[in-house]
Structures are given as structure tokens and as C-alpha cells.
PDB file with one MODEL, atoms N, CA, C and O in Angstrom:
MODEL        1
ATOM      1  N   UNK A   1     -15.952  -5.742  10.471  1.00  0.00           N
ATOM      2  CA  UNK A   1     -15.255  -4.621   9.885  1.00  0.00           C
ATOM      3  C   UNK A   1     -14.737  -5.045   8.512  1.00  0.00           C
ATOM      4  O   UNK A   1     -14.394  -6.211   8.314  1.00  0.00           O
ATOM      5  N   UNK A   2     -14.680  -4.146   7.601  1.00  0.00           N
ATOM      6  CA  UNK A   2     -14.309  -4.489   6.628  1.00  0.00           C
ATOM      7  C   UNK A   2     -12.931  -4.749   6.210  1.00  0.00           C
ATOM      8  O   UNK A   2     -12.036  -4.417   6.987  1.00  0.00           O
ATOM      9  N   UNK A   3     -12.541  -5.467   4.745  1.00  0.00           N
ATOM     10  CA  UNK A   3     -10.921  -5.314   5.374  1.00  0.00           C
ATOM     11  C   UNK A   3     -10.104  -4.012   4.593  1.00  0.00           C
ATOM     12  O   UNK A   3     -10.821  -3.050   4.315  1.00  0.00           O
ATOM     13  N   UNK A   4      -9.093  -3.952   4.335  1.00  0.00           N
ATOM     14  CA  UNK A   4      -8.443  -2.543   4.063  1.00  0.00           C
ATOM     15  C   UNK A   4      -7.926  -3.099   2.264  1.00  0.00           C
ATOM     16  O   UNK A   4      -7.634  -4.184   1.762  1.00  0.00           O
ATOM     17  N   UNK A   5      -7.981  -2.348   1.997  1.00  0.00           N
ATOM     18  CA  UNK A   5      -7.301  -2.221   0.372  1.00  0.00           C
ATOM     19  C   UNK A   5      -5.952  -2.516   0.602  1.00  0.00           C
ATOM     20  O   UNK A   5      -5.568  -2.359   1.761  1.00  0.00           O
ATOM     21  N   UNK A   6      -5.213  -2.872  -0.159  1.00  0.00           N
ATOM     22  CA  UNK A   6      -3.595  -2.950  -0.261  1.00  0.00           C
ATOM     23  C   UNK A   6      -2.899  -2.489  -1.715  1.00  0.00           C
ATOM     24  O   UNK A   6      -3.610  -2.546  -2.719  1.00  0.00           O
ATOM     25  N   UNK A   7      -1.830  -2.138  -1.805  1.00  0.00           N
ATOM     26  CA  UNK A   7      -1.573  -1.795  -2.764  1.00  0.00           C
ATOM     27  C   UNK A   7      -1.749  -3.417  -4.121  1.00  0.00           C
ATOM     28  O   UNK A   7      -1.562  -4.622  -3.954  1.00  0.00           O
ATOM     29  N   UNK A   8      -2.246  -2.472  -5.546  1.00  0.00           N
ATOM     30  CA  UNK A   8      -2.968  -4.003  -6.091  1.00  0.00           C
ATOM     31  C   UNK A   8      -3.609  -4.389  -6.256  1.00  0.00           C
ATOM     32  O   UNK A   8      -3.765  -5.121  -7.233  1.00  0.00           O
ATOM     33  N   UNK A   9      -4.904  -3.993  -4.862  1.00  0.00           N
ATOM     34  CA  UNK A   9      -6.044  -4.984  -4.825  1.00  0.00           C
ATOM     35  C   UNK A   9      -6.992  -4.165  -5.825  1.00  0.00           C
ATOM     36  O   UNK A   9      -6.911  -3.014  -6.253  1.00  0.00           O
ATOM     37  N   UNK A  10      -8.034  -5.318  -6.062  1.00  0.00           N
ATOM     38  CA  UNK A  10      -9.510  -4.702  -6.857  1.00  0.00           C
ATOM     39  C   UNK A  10     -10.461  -3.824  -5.800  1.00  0.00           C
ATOM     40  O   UNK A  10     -10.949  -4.244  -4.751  1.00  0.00           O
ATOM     41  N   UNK A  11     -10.551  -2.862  -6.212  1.00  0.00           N
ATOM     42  CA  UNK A  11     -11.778  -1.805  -5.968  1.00  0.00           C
ATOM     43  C   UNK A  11     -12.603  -2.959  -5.831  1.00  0.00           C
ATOM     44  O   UNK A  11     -12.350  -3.994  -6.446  1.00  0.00           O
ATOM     45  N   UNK A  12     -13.591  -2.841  -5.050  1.00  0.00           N
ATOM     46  CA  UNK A  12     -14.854  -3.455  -5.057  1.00  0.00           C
ATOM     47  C   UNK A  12     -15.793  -3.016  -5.264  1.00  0.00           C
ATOM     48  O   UNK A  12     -16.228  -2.251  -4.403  1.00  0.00           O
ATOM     49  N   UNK A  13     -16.715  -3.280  -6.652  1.00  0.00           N
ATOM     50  CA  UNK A  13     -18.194  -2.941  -6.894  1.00  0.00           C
ATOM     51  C   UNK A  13     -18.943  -2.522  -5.796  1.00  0.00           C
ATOM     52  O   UNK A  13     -19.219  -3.088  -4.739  1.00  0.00           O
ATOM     53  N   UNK A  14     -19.310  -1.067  -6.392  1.00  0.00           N
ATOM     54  CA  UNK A  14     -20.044  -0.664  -5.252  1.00  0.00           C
ATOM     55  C   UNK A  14     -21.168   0.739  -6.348  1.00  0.00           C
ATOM     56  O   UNK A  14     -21.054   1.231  -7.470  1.00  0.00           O
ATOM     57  N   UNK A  15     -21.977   0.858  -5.407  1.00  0.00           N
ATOM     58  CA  UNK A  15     -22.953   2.134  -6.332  1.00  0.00           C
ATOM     59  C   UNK A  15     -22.976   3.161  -5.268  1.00  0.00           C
ATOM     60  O   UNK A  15     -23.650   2.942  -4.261  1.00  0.00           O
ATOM     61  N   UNK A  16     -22.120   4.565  -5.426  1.00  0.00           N
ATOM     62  CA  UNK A  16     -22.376   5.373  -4.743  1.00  0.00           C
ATOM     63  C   UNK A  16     -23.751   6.516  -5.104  1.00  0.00           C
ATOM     64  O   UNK A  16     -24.184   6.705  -6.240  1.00  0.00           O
ATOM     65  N   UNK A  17     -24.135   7.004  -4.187  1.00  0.00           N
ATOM     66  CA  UNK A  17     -24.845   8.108  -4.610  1.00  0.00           C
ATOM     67  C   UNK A  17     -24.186   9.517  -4.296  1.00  0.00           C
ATOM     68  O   UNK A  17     -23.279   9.615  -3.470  1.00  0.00           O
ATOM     69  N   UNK A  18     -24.760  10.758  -5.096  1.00  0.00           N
ATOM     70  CA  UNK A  18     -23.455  11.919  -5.593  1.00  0.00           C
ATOM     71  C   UNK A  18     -24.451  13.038  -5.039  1.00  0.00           C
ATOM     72  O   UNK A  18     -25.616  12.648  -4.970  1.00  0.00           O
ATOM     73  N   UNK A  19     -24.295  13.922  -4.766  1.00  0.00           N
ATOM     74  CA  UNK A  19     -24.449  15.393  -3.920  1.00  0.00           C
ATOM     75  C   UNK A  19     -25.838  15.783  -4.595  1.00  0.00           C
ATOM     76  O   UNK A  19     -26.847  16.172  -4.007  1.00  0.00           O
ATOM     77  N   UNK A  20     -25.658  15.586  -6.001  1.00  0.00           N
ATOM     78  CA  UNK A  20     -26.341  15.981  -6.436  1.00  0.00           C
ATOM     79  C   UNK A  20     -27.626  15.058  -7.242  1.00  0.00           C
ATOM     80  O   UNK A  20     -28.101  15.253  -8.361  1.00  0.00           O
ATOM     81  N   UNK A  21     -27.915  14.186  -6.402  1.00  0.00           N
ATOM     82  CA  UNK A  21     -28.877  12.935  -7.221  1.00  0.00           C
ATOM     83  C   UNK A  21     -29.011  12.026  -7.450  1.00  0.00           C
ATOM     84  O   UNK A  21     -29.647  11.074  -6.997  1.00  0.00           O
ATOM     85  N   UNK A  22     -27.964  12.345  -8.769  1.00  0.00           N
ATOM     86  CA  UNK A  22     -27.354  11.451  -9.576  1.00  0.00           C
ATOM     87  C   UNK A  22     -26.894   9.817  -8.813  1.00  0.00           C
ATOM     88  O   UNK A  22     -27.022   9.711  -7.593  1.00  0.00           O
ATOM     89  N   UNK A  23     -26.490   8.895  -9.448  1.00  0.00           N
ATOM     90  CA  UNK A  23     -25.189   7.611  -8.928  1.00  0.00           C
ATOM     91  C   UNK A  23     -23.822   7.359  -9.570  1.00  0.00           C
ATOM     92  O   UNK A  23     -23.641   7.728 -10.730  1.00  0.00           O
ATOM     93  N   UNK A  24     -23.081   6.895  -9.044  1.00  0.00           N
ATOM     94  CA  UNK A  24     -22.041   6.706  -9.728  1.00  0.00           C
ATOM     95  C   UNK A  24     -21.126   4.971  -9.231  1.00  0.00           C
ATOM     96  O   UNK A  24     -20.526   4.593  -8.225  1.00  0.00           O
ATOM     97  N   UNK A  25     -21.405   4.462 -10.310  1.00  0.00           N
ATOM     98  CA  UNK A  25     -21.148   2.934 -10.524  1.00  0.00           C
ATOM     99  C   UNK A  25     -19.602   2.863 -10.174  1.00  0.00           C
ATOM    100  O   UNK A  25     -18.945   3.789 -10.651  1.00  0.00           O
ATOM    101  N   UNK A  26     -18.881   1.895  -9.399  1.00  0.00           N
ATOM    102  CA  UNK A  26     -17.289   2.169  -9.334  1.00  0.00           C
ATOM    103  C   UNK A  26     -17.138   0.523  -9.401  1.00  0.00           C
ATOM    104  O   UNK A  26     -17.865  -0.469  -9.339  1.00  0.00           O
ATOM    105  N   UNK A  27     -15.888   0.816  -9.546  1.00  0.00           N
ATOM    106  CA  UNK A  27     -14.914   1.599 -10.434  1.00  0.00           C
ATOM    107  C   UNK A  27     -15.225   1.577 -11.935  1.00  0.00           C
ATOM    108  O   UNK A  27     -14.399   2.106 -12.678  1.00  0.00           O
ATOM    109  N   UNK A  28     -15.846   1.264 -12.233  1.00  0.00           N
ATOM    110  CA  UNK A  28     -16.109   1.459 -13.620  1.00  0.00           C
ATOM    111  C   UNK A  28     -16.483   2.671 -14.299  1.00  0.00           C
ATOM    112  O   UNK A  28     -16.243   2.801 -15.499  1.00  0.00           O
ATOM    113  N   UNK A  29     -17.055   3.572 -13.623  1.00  0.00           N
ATOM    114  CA  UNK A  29     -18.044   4.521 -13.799  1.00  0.00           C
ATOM    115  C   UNK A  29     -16.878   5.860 -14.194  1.00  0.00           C
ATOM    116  O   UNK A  29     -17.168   6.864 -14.845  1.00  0.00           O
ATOM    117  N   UNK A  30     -15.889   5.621 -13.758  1.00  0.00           N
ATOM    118  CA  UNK A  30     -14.879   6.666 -14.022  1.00  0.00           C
ATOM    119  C   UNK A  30     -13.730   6.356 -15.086  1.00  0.00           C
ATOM    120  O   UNK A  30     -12.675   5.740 -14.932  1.00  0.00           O
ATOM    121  N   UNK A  31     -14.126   6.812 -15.916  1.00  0.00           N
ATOM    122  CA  UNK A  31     -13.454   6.230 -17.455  1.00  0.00           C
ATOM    123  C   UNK A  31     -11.816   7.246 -17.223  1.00  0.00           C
ATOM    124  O   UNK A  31     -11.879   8.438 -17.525  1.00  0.00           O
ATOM    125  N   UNK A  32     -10.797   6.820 -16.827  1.00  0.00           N
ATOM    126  CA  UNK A  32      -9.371   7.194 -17.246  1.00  0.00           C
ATOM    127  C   UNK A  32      -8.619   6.322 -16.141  1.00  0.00           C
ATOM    128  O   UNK A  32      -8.966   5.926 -15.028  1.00  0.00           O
ATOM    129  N   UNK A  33      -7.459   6.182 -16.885  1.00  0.00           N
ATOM    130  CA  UNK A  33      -6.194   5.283 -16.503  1.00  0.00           C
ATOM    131  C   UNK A  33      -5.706   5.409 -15.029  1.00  0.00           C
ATOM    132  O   UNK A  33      -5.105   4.421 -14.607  1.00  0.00           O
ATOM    133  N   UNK A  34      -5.871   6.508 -14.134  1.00  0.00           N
ATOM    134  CA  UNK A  34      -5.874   7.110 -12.864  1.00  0.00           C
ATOM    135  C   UNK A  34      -7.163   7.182 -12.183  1.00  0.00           C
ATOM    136  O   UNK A  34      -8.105   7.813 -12.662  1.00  0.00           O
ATOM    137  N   UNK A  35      -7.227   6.540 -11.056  1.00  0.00           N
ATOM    138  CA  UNK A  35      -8.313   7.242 -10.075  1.00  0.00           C
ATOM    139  C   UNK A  35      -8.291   7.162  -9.121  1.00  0.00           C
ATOM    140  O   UNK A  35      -8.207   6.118  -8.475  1.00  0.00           O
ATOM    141  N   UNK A  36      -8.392   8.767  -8.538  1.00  0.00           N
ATOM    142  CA  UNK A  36      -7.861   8.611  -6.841  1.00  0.00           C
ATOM    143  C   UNK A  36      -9.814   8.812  -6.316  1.00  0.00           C
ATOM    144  O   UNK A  36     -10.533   9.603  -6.927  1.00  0.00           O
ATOM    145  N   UNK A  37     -10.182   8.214  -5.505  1.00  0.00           N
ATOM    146  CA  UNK A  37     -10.940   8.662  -4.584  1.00  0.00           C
ATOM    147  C   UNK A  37     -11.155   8.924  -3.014  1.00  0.00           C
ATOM    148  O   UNK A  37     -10.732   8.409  -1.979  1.00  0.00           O
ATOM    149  N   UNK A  38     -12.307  10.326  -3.456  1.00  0.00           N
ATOM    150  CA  UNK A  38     -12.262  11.083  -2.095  1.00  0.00           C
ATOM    151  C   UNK A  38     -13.498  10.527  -1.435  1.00  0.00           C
ATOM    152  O   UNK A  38     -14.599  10.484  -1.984  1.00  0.00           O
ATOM    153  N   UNK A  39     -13.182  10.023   0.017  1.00  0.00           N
ATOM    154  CA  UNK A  39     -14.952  10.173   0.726  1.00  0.00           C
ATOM    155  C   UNK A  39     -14.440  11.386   1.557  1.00  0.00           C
ATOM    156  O   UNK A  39     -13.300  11.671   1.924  1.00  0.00           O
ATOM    157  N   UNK A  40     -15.759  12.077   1.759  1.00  0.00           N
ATOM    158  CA  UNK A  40     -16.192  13.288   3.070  1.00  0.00           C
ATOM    159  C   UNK A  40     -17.331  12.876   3.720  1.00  0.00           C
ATOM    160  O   UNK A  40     -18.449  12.734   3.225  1.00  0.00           O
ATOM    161  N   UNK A  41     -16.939  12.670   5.005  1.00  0.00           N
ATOM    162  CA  UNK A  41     -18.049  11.951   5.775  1.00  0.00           C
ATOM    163  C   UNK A  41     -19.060  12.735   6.159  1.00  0.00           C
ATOM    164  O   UNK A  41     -20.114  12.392   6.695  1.00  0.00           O
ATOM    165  N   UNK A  42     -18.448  14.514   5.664  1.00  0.00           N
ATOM    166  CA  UNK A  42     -19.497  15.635   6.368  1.00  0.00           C
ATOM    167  C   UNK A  42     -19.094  16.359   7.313  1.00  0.00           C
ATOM    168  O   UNK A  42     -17.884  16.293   7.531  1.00  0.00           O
ATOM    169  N   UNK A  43     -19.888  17.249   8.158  1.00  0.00           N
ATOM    170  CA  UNK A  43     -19.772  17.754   8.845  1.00  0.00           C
ATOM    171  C   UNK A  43     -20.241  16.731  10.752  1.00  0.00           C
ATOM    172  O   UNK A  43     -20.940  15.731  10.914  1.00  0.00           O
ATOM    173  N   UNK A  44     -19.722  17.310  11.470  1.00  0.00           N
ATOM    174  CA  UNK A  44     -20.165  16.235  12.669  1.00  0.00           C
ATOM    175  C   UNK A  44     -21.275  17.274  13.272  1.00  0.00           C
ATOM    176  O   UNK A  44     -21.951  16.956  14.251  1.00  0.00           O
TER     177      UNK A  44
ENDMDL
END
């Protein structure tokens, strides 16, 4: 299992793929001083 974030820690490099195609490189990939992220696992 993986372990949990804490307040502090580094995001870990990761390459998501996006709804629509596209990828999106993190944390880097989101250029501003704030970033909250959302996962949606979907529908069951």
C-alpha cells in the first residue's frame, strides 16, 4: 500500500491521463502557487 501524504510532503511525479486524451505531468504540469487535486474513481 502506498503511504499517505502529510502535511509538507512532495507530490510525487506521476503522469496522469485526462477525460479527454490528453496527459497531464504533476505536479509540475499545473503552473500556479495553489493546487488542490481531485481524483473521481467513477461510477461503480
Amino acid at each position: 500500500m502506498a503511504e499517505k501524504l502529510n502535511t509538507g510532503d512532495m507530490f510525487p511525479s506521476m503522469t496522469v491521463k485526462l477525460v479527454d486524451g490528453g496527459t497531464l505531468d504533476l505536479p509540475g504540469g499545473i503552473e500556479s502557487k495553489y493546487k488542490v487535486l481531485l481524483f473521481y474513481r467513477g461510477h461503480w
